[in-house]
ChimeraX commands (.cxc) that place a marker at each C-alpha (Angstrom):
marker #1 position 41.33,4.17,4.17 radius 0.5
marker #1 position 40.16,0.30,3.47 radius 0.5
marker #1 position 38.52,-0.84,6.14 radius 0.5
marker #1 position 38.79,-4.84,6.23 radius 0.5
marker #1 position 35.64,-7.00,6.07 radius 0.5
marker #1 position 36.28,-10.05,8.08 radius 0.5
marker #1 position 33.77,-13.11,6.76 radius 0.5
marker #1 position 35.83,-15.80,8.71 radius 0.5
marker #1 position 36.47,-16.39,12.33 radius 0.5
marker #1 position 36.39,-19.18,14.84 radius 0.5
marker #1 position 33.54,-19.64,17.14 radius 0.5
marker #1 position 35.77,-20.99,19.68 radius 0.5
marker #1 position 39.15,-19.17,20.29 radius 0.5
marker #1 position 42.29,-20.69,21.56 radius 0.5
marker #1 position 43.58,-19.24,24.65 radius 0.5
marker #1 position 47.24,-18.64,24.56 radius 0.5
marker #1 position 48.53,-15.49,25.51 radius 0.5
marker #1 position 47.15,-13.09,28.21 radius 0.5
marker #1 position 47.88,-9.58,28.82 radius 0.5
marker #1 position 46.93,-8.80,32.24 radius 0.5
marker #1 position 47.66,-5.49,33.86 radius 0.5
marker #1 position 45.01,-4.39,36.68 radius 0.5
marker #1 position 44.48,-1.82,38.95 radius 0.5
marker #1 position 42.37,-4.23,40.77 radius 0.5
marker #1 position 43.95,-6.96,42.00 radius 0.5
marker #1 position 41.17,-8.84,43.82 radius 0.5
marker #1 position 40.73,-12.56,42.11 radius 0.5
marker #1 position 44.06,-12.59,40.43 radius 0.5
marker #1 position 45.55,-14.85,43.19 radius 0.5
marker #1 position 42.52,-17.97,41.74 radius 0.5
marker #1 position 41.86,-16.73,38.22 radius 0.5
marker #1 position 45.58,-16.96,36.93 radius 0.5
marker #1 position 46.37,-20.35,39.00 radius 0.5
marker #1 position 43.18,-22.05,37.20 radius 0.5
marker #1 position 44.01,-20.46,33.52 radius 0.5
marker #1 position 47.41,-22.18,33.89 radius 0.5
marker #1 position 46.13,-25.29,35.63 radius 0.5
marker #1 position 43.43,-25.62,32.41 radius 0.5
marker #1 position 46.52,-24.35,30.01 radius 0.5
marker #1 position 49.90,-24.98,31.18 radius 0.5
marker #1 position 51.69,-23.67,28.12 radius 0.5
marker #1 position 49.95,-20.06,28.49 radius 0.5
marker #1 position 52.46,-17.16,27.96 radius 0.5
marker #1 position 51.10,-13.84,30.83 radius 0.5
marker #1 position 51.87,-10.55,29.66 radius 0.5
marker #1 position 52.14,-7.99,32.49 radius 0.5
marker #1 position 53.52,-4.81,33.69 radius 0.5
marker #1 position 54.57,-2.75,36.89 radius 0.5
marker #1 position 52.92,-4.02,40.03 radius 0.5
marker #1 position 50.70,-6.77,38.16 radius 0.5
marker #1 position 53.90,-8.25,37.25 radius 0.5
marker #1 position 55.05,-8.47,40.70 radius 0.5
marker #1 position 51.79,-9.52,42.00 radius 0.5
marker #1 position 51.50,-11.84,39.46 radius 0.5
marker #1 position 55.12,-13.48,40.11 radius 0.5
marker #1 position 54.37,-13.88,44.17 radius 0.5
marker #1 position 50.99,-15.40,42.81 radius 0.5
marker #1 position 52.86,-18.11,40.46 radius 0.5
marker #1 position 55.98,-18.55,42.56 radius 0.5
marker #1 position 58.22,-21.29,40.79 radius 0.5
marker #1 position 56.60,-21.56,37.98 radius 0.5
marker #1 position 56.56,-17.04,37.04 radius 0.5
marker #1 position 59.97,-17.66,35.02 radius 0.5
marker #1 position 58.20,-19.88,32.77 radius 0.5
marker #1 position 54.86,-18.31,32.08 radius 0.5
marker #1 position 55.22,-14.97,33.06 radius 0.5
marker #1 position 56.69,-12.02,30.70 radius 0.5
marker #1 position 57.56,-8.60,31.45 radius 0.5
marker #1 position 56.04,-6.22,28.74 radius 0.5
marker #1 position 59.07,-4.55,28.24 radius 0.5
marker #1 position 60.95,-7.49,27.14 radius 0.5
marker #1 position 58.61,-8.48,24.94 radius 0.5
marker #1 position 58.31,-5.24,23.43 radius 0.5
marker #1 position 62.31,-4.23,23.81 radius 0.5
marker #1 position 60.95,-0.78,25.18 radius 0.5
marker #1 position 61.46,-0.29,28.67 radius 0.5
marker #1 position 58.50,1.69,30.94 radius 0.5
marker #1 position 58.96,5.36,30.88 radius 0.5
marker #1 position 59.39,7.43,34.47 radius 0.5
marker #1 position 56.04,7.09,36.25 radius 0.5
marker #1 position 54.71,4.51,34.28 radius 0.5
marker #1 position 53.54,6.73,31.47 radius 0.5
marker #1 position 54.15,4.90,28.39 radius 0.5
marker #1 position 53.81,0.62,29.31 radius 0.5
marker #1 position 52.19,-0.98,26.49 radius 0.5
marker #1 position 51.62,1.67,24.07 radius 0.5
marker #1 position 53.59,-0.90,21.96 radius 0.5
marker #1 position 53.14,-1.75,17.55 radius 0.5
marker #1 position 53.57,-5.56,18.97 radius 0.5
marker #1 position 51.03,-5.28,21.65 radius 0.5
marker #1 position 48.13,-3.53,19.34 radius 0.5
marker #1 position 49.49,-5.84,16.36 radius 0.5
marker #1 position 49.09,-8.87,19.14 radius 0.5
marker #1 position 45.61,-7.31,19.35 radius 0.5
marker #1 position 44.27,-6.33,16.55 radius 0.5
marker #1 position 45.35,-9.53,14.43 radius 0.5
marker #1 position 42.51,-11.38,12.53 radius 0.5
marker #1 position 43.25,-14.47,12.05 radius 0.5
marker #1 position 42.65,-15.63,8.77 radius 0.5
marker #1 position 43.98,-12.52,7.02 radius 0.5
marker #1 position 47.54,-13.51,5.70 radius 0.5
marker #1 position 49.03,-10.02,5.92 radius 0.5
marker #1 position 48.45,-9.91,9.43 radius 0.5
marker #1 position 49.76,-13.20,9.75 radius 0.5
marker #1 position 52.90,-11.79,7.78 radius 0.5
marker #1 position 53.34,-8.94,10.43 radius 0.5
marker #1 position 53.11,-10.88,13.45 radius 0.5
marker #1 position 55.93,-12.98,11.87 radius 0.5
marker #1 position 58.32,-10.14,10.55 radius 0.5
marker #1 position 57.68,-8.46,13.90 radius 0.5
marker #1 position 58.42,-11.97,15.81 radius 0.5
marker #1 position 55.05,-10.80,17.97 radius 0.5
marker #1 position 52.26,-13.31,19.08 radius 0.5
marker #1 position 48.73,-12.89,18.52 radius 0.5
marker #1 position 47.29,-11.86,22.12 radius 0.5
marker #1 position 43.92,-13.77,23.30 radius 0.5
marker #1 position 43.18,-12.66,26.74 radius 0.5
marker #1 position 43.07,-9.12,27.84 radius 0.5
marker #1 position 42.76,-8.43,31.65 radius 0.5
marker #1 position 42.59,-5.20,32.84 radius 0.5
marker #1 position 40.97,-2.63,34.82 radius 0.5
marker #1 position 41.72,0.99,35.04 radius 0.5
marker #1 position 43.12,3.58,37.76 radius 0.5
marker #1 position 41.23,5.32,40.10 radius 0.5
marker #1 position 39.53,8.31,38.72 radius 0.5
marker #1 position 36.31,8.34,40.32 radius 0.5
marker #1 position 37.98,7.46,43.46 radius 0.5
marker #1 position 40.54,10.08,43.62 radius 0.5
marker #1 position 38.12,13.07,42.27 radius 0.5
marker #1 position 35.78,11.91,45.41 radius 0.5
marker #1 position 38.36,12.72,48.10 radius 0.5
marker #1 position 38.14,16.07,49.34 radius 0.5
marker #1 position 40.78,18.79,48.52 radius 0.5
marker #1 position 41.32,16.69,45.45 radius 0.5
marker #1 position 43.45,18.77,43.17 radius 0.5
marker #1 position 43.35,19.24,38.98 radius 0.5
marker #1 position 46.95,17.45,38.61 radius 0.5
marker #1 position 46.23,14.65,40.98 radius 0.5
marker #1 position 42.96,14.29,38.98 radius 0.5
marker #1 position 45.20,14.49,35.82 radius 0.5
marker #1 position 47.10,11.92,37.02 radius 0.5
marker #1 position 45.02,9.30,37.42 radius 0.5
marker #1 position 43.40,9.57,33.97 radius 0.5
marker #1 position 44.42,5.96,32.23 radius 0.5
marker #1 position 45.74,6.17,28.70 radius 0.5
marker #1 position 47.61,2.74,27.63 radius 0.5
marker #1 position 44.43,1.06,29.85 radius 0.5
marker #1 position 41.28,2.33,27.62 radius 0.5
marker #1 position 44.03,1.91,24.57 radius 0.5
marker #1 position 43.89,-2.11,25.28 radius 0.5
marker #1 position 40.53,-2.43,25.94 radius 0.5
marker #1 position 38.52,-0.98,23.16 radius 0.5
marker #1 position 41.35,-2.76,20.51 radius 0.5
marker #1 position 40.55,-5.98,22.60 radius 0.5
marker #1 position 36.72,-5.36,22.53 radius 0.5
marker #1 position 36.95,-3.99,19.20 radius 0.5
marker #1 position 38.81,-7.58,17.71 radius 0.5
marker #1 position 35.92,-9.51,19.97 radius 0.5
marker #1 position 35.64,-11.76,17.00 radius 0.5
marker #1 position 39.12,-13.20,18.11 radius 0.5
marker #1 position 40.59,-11.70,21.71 radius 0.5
marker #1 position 38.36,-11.62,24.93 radius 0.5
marker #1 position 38.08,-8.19,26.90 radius 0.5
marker #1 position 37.89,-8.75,30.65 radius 0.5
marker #1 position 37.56,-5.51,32.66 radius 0.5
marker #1 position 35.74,-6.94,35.95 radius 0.5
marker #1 position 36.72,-9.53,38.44 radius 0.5
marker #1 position 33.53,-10.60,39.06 radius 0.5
marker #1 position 33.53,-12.47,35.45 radius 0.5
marker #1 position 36.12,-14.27,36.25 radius 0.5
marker #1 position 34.53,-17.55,37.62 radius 0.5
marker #1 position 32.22,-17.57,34.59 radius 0.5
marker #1 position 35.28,-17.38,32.38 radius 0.5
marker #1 position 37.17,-20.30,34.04 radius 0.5
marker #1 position 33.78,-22.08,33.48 radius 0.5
marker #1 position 33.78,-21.45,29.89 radius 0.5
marker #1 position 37.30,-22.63,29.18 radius 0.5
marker #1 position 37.03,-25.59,31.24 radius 0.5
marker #1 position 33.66,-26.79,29.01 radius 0.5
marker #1 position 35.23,-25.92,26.26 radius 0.5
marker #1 position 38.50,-27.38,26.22 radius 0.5
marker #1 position 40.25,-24.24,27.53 radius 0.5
marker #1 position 38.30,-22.35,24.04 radius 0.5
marker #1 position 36.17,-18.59,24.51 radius 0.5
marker #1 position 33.09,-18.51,22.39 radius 0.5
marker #1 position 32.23,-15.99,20.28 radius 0.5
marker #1 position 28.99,-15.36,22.54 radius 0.5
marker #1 position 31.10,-15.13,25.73 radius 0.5
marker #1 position 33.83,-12.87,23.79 radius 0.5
marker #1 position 30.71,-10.69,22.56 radius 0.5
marker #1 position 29.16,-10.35,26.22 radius 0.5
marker #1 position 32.81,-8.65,27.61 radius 0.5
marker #1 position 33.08,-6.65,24.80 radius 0.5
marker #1 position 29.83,-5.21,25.78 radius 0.5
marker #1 position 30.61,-4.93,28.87 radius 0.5
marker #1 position 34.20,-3.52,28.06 radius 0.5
marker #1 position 32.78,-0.65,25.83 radius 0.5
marker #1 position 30.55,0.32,28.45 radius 0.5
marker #1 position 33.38,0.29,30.71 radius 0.5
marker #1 position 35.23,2.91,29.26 radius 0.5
marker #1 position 32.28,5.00,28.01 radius 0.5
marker #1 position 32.10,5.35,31.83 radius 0.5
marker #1 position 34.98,6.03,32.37 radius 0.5
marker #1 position 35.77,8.72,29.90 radius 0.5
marker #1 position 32.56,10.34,30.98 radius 0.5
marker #1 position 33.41,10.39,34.74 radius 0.5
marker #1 position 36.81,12.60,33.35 radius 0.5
marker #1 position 34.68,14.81,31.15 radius 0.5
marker #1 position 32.06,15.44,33.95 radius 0.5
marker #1 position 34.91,16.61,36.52 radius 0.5
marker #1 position 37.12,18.76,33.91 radius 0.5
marker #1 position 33.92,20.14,33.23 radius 0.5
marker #1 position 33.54,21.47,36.56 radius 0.5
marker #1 position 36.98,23.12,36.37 radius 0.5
marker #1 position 37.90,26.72,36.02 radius 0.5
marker #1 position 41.01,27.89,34.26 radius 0.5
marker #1 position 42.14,29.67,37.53 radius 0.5
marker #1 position 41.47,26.42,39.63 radius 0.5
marker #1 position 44.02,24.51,36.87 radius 0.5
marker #1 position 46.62,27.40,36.83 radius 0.5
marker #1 position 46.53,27.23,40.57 radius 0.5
marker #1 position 48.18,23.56,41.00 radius 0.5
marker #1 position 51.05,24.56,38.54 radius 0.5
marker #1 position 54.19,27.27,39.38 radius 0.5
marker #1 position 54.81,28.72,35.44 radius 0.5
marker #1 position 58.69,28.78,34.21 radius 0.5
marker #1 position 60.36,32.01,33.59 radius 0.5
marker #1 position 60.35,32.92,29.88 radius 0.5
marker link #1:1,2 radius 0.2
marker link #1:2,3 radius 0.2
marker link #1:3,4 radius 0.2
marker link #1:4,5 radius 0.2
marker link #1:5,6 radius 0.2
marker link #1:6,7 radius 0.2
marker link #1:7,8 radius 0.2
marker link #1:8,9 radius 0.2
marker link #1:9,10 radius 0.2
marker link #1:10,11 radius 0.2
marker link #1:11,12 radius 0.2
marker link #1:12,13 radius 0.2
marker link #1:13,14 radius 0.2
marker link #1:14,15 radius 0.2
marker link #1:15,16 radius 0.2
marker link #1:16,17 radius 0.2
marker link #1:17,18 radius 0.2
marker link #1:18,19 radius 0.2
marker link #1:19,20 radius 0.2
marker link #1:20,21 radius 0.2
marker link #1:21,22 radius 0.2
marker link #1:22,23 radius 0.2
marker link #1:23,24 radius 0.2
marker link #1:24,25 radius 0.2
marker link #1:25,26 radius 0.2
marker link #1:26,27 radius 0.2
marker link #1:27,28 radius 0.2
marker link #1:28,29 radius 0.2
marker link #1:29,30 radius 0.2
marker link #1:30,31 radius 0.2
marker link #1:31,32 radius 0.2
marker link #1:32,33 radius 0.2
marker link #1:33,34 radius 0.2
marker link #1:34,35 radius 0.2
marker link #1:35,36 radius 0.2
marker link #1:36,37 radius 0.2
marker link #1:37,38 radius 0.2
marker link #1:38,39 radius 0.2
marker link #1:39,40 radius 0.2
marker link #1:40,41 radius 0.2
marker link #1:41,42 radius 0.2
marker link #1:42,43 radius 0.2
marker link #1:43,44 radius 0.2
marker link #1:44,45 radius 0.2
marker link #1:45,46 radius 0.2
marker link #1:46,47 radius 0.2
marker link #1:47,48 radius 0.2
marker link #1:48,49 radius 0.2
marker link #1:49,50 radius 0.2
marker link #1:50,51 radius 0.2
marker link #1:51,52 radius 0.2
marker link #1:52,53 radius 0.2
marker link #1:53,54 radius 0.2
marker link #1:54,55 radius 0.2
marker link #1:55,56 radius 0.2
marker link #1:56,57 radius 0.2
marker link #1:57,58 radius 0.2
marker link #1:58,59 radius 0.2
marker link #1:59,60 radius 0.2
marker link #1:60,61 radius 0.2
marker link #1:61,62 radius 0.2
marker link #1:62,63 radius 0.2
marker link #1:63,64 radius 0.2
marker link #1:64,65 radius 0.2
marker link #1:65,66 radius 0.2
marker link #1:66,67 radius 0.2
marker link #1:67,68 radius 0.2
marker link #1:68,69 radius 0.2
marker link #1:69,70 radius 0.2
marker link #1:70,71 radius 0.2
marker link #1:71,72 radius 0.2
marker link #1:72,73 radius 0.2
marker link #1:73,74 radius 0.2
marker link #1:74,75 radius 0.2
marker link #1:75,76 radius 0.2
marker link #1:76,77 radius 0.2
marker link #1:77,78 radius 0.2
marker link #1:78,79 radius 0.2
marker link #1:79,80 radius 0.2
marker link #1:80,81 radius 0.2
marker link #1:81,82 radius 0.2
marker link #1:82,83 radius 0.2
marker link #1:83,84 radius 0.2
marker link #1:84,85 radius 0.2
marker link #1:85,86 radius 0.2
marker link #1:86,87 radius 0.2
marker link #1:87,88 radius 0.2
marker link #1:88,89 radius 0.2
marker link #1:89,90 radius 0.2
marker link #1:90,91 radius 0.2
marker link #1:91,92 radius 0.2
marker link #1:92,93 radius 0.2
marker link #1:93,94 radius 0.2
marker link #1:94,95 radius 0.2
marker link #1:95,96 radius 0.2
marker link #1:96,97 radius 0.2
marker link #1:97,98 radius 0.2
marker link #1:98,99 radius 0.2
marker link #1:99,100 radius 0.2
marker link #1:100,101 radius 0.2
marker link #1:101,102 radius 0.2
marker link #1:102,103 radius 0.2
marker link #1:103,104 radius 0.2
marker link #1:104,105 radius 0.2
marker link #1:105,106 radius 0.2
marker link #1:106,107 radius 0.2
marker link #1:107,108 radius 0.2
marker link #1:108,109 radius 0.2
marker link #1:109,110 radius 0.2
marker link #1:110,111 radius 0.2
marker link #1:111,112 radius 0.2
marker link #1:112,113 radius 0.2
marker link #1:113,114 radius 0.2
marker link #1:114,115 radius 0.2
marker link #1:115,116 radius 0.2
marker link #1:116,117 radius 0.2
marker link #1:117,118 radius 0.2
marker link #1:118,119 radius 0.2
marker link #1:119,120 radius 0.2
marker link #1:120,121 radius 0.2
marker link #1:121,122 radius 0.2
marker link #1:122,123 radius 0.2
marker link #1:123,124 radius 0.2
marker link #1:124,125 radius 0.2
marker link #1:125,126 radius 0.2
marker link #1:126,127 radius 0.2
marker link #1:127,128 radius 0.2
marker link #1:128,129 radius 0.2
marker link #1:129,130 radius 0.2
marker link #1:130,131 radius 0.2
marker link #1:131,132 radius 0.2
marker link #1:132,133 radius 0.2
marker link #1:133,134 radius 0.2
marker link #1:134,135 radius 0.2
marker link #1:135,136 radius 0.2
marker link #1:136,137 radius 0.2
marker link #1:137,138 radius 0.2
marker link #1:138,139 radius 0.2
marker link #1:139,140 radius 0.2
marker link #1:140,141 radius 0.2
marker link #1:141,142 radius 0.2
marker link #1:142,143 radius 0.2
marker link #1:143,144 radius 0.2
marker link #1:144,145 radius 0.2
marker link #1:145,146 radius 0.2
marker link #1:146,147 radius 0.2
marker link #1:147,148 radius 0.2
marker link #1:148,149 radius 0.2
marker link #1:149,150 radius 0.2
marker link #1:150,151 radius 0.2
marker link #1:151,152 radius 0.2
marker link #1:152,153 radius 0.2
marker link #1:153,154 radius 0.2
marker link #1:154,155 radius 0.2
marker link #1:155,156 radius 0.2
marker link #1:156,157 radius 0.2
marker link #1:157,158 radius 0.2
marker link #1:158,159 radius 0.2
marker link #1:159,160 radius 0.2
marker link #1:160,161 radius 0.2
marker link #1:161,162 radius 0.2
marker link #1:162,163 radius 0.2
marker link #1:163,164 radius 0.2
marker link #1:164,165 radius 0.2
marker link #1:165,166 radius 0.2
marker link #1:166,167 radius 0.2
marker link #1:167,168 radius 0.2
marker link #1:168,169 radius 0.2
marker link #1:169,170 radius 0.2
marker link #1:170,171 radius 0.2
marker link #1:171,172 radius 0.2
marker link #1:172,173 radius 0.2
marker link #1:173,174 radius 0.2
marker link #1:174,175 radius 0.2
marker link #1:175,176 radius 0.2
marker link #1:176,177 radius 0.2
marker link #1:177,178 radius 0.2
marker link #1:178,179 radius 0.2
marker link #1:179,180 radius 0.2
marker link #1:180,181 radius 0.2
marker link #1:181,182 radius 0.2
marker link #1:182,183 radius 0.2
marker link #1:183,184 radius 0.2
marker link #1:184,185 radius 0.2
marker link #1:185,186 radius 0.2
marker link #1:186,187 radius 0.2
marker link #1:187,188 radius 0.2
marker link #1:188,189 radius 0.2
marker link #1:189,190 radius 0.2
marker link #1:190,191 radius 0.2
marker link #1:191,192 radius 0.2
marker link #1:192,193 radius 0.2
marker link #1:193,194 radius 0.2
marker link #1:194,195 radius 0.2
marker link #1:195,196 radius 0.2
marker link #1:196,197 radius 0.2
marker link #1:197,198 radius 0.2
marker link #1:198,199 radius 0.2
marker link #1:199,200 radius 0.2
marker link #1:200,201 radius 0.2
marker link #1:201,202 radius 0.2
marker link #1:202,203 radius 0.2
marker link #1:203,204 radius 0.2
marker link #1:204,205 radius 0.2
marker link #1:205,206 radius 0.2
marker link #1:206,207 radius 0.2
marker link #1:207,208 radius 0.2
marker link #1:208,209 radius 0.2
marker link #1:209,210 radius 0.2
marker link #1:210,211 radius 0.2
marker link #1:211,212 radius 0.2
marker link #1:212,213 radius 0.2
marker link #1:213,214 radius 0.2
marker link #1:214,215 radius 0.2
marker link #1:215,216 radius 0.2
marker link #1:216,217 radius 0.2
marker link #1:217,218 radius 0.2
marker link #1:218,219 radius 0.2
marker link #1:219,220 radius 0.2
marker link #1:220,221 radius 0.2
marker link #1:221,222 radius 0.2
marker link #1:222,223 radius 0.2
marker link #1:223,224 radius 0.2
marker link #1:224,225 radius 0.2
marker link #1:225,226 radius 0.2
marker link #1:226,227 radius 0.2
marker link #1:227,228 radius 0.2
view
């Protein structure tokens, strides 16, 4: 496999299109408001309760700026929210450099925009291992797939998309964009990667630590086995 070598970027990225889709919702109802105030034109993807959130947040003008994931992608959410953005347009929208004309090519045969802005945070797993009488499938349920997915692409494309995975950064973002005529640097999109990749390395070893701690009898106890 070729493995691209990318020579030329932009220092300062444009920010039009934002994926948000949070567990956390605390700063939302200020850090969405400004990016629009700074940006009118942005385009918000979200999904499940973000989306809702987001629309109470935005009011009149949610029909304009916000998007459902689904109808962006065409693919509507599976039962239980298991499959939400594990999309080709949202990892194209992601992974996109932009001075490589083949990726330029896809985005246009796919009709799918190159996504600047990723804002998310992931479910609960610490919290819900914590509680006592915590069992393996609620555990299992609460490990984030599509979540990780969207950060380490965004982290990974840092030299174009910005990772956000904590709310506290928010203010400093708004800061940057409004110095920079509503533009990430390379510097600030380097910092959240860091911070992004250390988020999931975290997070992954939080799951590996409890399953760890498991014993095949303790799993086979939460589940009733089908006749064969």
């Amino acid at each position: 496999m070729a493995i691209n070598r990318v020579e030329r970027i932009d220092d300062r990225a444009d920010l039009r299109h934002v994926l948000v889709s949070v567990s956390d919702k605390r700063g939302l109802d200020t850090f969405v408001p400004e990016l629009l105030r700074l940006n009118p034109e942005v385009r918000i993807f979200s999904t499940g309760g973000t989306f809702s959130h987001l629309e109470k947040i935005l009011g009149g003008s949610a029909g304009r700026n916000l998007t459902q994931v689904s109808d962006y992608t065409g693919q509507p959410e599976t039962q239980g929210g298991l499959v939400k953005t594990l999309d080709f347009k949202i990892y194209l929208g992601l992974l996109t450099e932009t001075y490589n004309p083949a990726h330029q090519a896809d985005l246009k045969r796919t009709k799918s925009v190159p996504i600047d802005m990723v804002v998310v945070n992931l479910y609960p797993f610490r919290e819900t291992v914590s509680k006592a009488g915590v069992t393996v499938e609620e555990a299992r349920g609460n490990i984030d797939i599509g979540g990780p997915c969207m950060i380490r692409a965004a982290a990974k494309n840092f030299i174009r998309v910005a990772a956000v995975v904590d709310p506290s950064d928010y203010s400093m973002i708004i800061s940057e964009l409004k110095a920079s005529e509503g533009k990430i640097s390379l510097a600030l999109r380097f910092r959240l990667a860091q911070k992004a990749f250390a988020h999931t390395a975290e997070y992954d070893r939080a799951i590996a630590d409890y399953l760890s701690g498991q014993s095949p009898a303790g799993v086979s106890a939460c589940y009733r086995y089908q006749s064969e």
